[in-house]
ZAMAR-203553 format. One record per residue (C-alpha): x, y, z. Coordinates in steps of 0.001 Angstrom, whole numbers, padded with zeros to 6 digits, always signed. Example, Ala and Ser with C-alpha at 12.3 -4.5 7.8 and 13.67 -1.06 7.14 Angstrom:
# residues 2
+012300-004500+007800+013670-001060+007140
# end
This chain:
# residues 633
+157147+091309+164244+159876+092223+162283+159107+095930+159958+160023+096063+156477+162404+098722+155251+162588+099789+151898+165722+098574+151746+165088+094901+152361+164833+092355+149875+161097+091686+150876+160080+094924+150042+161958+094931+146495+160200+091847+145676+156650+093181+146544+157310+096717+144864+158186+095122+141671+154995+092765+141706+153033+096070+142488+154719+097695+139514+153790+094831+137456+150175+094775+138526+149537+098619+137751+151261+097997+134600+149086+095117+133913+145734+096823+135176+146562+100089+132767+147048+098106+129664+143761+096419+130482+142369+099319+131079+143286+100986+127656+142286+097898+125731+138458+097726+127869+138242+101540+127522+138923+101240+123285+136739+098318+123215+133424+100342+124730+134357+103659+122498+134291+101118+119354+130990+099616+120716+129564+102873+121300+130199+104595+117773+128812+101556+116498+125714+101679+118512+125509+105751+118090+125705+105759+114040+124925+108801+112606+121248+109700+111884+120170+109099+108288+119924+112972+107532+117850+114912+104865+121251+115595+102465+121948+111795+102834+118338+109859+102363+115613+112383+101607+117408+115859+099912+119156+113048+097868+116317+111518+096429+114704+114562+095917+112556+115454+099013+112619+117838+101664+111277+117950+104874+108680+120604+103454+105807+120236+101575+105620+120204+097951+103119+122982+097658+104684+124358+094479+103995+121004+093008+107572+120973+091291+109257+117844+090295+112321+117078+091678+115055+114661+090385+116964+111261+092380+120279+110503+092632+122362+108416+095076+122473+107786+098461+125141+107717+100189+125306+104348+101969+127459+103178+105765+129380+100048+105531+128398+098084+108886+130413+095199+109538+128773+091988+111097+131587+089718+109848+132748+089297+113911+129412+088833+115115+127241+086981+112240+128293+084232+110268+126231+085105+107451+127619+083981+104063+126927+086548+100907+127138+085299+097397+128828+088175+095888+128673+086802+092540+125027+086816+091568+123912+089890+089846+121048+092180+090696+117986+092075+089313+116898+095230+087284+113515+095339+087582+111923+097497+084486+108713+099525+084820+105369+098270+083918+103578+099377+080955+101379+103057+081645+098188+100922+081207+099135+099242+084935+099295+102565+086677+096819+102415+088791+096694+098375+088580+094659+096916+091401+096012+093081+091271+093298+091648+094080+090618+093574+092251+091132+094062+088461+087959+094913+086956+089043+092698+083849+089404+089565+085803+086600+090399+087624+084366+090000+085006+084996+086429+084574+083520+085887+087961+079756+085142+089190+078070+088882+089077+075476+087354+092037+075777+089484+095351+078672+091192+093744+080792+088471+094027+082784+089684+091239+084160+092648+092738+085524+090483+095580+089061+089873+095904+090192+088272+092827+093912+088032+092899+096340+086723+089954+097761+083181+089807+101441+082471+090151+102143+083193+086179+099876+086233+085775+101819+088237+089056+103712+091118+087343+107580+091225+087560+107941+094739+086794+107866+098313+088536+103967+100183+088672+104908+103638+086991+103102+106613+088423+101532+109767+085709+104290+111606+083963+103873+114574+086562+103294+113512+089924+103684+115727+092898+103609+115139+096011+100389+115551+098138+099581+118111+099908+100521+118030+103676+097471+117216+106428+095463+119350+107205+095862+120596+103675+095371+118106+101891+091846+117027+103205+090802+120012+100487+093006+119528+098087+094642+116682+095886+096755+117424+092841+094708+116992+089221+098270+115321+087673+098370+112407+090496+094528+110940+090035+094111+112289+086438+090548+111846+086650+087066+114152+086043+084643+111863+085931+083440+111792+089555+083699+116005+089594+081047+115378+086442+078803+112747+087354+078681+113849+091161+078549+117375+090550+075239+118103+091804+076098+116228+095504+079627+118621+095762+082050+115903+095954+084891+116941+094335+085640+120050+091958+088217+120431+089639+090172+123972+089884+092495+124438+087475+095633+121387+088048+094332+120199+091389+091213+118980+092717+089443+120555+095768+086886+118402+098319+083997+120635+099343+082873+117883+101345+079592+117289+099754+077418+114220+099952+073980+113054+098647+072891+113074+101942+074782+116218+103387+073723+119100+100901+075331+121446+103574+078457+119262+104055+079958+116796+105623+080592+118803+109070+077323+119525+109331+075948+116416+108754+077990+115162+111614+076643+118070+113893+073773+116946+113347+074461+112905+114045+076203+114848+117520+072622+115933+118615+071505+112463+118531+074442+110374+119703+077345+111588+121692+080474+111835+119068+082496+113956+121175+082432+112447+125044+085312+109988+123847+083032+106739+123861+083262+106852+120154+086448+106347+118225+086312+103878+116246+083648+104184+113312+083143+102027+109826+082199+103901+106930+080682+101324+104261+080242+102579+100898+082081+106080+101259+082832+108079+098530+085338+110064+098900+085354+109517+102804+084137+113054+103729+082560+111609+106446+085694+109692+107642+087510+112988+106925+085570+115673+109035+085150+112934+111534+089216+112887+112440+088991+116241+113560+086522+114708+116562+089444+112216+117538+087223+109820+115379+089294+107474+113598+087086+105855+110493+087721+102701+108756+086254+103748+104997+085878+101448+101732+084112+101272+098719+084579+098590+096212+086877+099688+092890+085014+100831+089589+081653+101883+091239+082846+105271+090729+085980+106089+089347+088903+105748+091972+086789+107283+094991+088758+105623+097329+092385+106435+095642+090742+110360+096326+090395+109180+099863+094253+107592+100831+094921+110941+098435+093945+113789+101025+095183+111474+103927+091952+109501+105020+091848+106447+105877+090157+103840+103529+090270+100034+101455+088945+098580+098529+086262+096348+100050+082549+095459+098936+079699+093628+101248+079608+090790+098852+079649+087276+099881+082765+087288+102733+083228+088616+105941+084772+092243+105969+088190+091731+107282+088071+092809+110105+087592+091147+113657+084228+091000+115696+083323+093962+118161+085602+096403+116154+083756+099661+115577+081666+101649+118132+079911+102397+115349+079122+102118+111608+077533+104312+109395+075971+103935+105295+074700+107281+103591+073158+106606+100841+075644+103315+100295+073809+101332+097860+074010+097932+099977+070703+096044+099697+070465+095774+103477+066711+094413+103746+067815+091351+101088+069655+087567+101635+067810+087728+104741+069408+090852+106262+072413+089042+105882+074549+092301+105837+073628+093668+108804+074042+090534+110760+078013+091026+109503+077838+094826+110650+076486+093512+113662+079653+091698+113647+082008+094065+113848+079980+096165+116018+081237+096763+119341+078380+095841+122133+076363+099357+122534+077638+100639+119579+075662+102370+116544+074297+102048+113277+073884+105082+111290+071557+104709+107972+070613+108057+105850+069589+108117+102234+067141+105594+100797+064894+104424+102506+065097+106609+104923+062322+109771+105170+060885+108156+101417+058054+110385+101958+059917+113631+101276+062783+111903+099130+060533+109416+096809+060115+111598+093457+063849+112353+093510+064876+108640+094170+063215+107778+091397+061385+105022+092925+057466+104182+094460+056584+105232+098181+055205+101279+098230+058526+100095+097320+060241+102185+099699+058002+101753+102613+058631+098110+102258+062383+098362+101796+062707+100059+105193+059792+097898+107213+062228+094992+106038+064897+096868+107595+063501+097526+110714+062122+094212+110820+065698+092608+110838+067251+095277+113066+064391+094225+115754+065401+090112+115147+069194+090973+115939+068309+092725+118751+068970+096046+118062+067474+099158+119701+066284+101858+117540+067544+105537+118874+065830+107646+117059+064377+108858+113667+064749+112133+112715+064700+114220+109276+067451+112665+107232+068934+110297+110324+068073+106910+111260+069986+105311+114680+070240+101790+115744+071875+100909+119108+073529+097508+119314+072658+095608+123148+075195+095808+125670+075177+091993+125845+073000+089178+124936+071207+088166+128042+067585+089215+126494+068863+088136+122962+069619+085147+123932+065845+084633+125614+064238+086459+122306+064983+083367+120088+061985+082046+121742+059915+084836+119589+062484+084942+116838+063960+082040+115325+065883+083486+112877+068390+084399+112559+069912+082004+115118+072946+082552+117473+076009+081249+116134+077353+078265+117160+080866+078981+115662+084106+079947+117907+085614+081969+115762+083789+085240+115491+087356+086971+114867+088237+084643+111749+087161+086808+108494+089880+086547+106002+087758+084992+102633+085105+083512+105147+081899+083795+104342+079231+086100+105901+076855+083355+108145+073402+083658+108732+073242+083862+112264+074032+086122+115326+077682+086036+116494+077295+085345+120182+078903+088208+122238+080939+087111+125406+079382+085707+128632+078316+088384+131391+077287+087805+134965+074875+090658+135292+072669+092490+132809+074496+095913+132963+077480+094022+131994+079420+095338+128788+079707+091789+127071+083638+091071+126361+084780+094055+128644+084376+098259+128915+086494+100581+127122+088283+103497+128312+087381+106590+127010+089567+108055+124440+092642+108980+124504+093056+107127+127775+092075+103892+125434+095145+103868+123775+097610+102715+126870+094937+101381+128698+095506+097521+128769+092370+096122+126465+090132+093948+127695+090699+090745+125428+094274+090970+126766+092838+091379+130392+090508+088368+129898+093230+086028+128951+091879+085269+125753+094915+085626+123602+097439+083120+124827+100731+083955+125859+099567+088144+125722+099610+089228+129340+099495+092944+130891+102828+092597+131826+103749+092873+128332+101595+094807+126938+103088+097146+129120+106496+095935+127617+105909+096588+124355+104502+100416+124875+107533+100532+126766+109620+099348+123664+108071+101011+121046+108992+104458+122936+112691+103308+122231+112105+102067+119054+110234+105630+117868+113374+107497+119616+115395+105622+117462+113611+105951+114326+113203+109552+114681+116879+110047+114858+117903+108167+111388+114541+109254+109628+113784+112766+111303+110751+113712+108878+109158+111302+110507+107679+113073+113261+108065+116800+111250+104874+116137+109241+106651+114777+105991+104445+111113+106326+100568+111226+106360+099264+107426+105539+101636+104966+106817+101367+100847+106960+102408+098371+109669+102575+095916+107794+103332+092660+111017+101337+095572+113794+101436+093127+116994+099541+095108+119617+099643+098215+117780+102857+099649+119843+103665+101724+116637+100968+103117+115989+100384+104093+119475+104033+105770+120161+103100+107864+116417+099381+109276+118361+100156+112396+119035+101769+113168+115408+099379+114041+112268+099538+110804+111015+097504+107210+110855+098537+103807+111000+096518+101076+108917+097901+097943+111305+097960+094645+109812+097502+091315+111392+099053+088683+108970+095400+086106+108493+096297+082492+109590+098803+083424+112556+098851+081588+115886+098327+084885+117756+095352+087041+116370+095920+090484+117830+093865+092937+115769+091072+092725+118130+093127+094444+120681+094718+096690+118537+090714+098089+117893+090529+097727+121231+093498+100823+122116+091408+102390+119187+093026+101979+116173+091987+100256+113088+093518+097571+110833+092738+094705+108701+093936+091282+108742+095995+090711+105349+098551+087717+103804+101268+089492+102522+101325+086121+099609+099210+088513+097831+097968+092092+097129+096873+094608+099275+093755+095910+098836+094300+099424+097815+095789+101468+094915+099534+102323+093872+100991+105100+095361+098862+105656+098291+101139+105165+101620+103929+107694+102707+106132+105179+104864+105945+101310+105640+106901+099301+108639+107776+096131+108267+109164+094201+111086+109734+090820+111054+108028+089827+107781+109747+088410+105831+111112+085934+108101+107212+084759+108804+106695+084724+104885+110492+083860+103015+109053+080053+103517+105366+080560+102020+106018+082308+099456+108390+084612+096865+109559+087694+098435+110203+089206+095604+106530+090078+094952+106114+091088+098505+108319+093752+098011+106934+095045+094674+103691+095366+096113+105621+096904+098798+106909+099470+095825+103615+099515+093875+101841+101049+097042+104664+103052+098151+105045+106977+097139+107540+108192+094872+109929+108971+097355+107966+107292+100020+110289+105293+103070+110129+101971+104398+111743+100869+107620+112454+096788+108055+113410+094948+110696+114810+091528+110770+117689+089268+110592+120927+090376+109038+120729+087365+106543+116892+088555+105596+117805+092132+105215+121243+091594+102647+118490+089650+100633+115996+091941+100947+118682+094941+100020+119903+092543+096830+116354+092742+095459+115359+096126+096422+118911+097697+094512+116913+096674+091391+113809+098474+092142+115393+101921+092010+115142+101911+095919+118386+103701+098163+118846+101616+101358+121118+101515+104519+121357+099775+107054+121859+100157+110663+121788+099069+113917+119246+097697+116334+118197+100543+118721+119784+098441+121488+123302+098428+120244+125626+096328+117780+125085+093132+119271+121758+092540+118847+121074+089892+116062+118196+092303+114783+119135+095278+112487+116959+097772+110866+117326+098361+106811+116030+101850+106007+115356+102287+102244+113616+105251+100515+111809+104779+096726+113606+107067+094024+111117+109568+092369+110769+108673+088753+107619+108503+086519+105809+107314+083573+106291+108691+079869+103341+110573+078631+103947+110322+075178+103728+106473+074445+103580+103252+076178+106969+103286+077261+108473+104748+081021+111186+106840+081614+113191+107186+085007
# end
């Protein structure tokens, strides 16, 4: 075979094509090399720092223990573009709404439970002190102002003692429960001895003394229900025992006691055991608790504690102290005959018995009930009691404004007698990855392990992200926060190790009821429809989550008064992170403009090219006007 020289024609020819081809392969180089650097300073914006979002608006990353206020202004906002990959059409022409504030009358308006509309309901079993909510033409269109000199709270663990005077302007529970050691007032804030009726020597050592009895401290107990609570003292000392309580009281029985509680960072709801269910799902709590409570338990046929039995996990406890409870010490200070009371608790212990219930012990102040493990011997007893039946219902998880039944909800089938009905739970803090048990029993369609596992796995992303544009996050800045579309829980999971708590919500009426599971990893929740108000007061959540939301509610109803509910329960400089569509978020971001909100937004942790953004928006501080009827930014 012949050898080319560089000198013959062949070889010309071929070094000019290879000259062409590196020339070619450079220039394509250069353009895929400026391509990935564009991509990738997209994808890496820059974090959403304190001098941009929170020194801006007036916050810090420290606390506000001086209690000074501080002053908004702008914040300073990056232009993404998504014209080259979302056709989303924005009509530039329509102006923004200015919302106004409310009148200083609304600011601590309730909408679900306004004690004036309540009155126009039926007073029997307190039905008027159940959720109540306005009709289309009474919802307010106007910002909920808070005092003229609010501060923010104290940081956790401070502010389990201490609330400011100026942001719950109220002495009437430091007067009429200044005997049981409530609350005190000390000069322009408000301390929280943690005093009960029932716990003379405070709420710590009350739950010493409920450790000698049941084990609060072995990690079989996490989740607890506090019904009827005060200021949550209980629910407050019991956090500090990796004992996460679920506390309401209904609104007006004394003034604000639960706006105390979401005040010092404890978890708690507006709620009353009325007529409906609580909302919350079946097999919930490892244990409840009442001290002194005021619920009629041994009347409408025990009918309350067949719905604590509800929400009862299998084995857990009931906790009763107060009346009627050791009536032959107590019955000269209650006010009340030892007849009366002696009946009022053989009526109790006559329905605990027919549930099937297992009393613990008695002893001094404490009474214990132990819920059965399953209902093999329950199931047998009906021979001897015939009420209250076992329900025939499917749907022992369905409780939002259904009404309590009558009967026993039927736990889970077992095979053997030692069998935990529904499944065994890990002890904490093992519970919290573990994969729960109604996920492992196939009960929730489409929910497998597999992504269960997924979603922990995403949420560690999605909390990597977030704590790069909103770094107080994780620096003890947020205390209460909502999720307001929770899933599995995955966020409040990735936040457990932080000194914060997550109230999950389960939209009511979706196809896939998860807030079973989310008790389950044990965390606590309520099921909700964001059509209407949360039940809670203004001002009492730090930071809001809301992914997804709007696209499952834009077609129900006006999302306009989602988000200023979203405002009324937000802090004064409080943050909210949403995650959705581009098209839902520049409509969420025209509204929220008029609301005296600051927003950016930003990509998806993923990169630019995922259809799902995140807005981040922060409320301006601003207040109320003390001298007249009239609000002032």
């Amino acid at each position: 075979m012949a050898k080319e020289y560089s000198g013959s024609p062949k070889y010309s020819q071929l070094e000019s094509k290879r000259k062409r081809l590196t020339w070619i392969l450079c220039v394509s180089g250069l353009c895929v090399l400026s391509y990935v650097l564009g991509a990738w300073q997209n994808t890496t914006s820059p974090p959403l720092k304190s001098s941009d979002v929170y020194t801006k608006v007036g916050c810090d990353g420290e606390s506000n223990t001086a209690g000074k206020v501080r002053s908004s202004s702008s914040l300073s906002t990056v232009s993404l573009d998504f014209e080259a990959h979302h056709q989303v059409g924005i009509n530039e022409t329509d102006g923004i709404e200015k919302f106004p504030p409310c009148d200083m009358t609304y600011s601590e308006y309730t909408p679900c439970q306004d004690p004036v509309r309540g009155r126009k309901f039926d007073r029997n079993m307190l039905k008027y002190r159940e959720r109540h909510c306005p009709t289309k033409e009474e919802l307010l269109r106007c910002l909920i102002p808070a005092p003229p000199k609010y501060k923010n709270p104290f940081k956790w663990p401070q502010s389990r003692d201490y609330a400011w005077y100026d942001n719950i302007p109220h002495k009437e529970l430091s007067i009429e429960k200044a005997v049981q050691n409530w609350i005190q007032v000390e000069g322009n804030r408000f301390r929280f001895p943690g005093g009960g009726t029932m716990f003379p020597r405070g709420a710590d050592a009350y739950i010493d003394d409920i450790n000698k009895l049941i084990p609060l401290t072995s990690g079989t107990i996490r989740t607890a229900l506090d019904t009827g609570c005060g200021v949550a003292s209980w629910g407050a000392y019991l956090l500090k025992r990796n004992i996460l309580a679920m506390s309401f009281a209904p609104r007006d029985t004394h003034e604000a006691q639960v706006q105390f509680a979401l005040e010092r960072g404890v978890p708690a709801m507006i709620g009353v055991m009325a007529s409906q269910r609580m909302p919350y799902p079946a097999r919930a709590f490892d244990m409840a608790h009442c001290s002194r409570c005021l619920i009629p338990w041994q009347q409408y046929d025990g009918l309350y504690l067949i719905e604590v039995d509800r929400v009862l996990r299998p084995g857990g406890y009931w906790i009763l102290s107060g009346p009627p409870i050791r009536w032959k010490k107590y019955w000269r200070g209650w006010e009340r005959t030892q007849e009366d009371l002696k009946q009022e608790q053989d009526a109790i212990e006559k329905i605990a018995k027919s549930i099937c219930w297992k009393k613990v012990i008695e002893k001094d102040d404490l009474a214990i009930w132990q819920k059965p493990l399953n209902h093999i011997d329950c199931v047998k007893s009906r021979r001897v009691f015939k009420t209250p039946h076992i329900c025939k219902s499917d749907a022992p998880d369905t409780a939002w404004y259904r009404n309590m039944e009558p009967c026993i909800t039927p736990l889970p089938e077992i095979s053997s007698s030692d069998e935990v009905a529904g499944g065994a739970l890990e002890k904490w803090p093992e519970r919290a990855f573990s994969v729960p048990p109604r996920i492992k029993s196939g009960s929730i369609p489409s929910i497998t392990a597999k992504k269960f596992q997924e979603d922990n796995e995403l949420w560690k992303d999605r909390l990597t992200r977030y704590k790069r544009i909103i770094p107080p996050l994780t620096q003890g800045r947020f205390r209460n926060i909502m999720d307001m579309n929770a899933y599995m829980g995955g966020f409040a999971a990735a936040l457990v190790k932080y000194p914060v708590w997550v109230m999950n919500v389960v939209p009511a009426n979706t196809n896939q009821d998860t807030l079973g599971v989310i008790y389950e990893r044990g965390f606590i929740g309520t099921y909700h429809d964001w059509c209407e108000a949360f039940s809670t007061y203004p001002r009492t959540y730090d930071l809001i989550h809301a992914g997804g939301v709007f696209s499952i509610y834009q077609d129900r109803c006006d999302i306009t008064y989602i988000l200023l509910e979203m405002d009324r329960i937000l802090r004064p400089e409080g943050t909210v992170i949403f995650r959705d569509t581009v098209d839902v978020l520049v409509k969420i971001q025209s509204i929220t403009d008029g609301m005296r909100w600051k927003s950016q937004i930003m990509d998806h942790e993923s990169g630019p090219f995922n259809p799902e953004k995140i807005l981040v928006a922060v409320k301006t501080y601003w207040t109320g006007e003390a001298s007249s009827k009239k609000n002032q930014t």
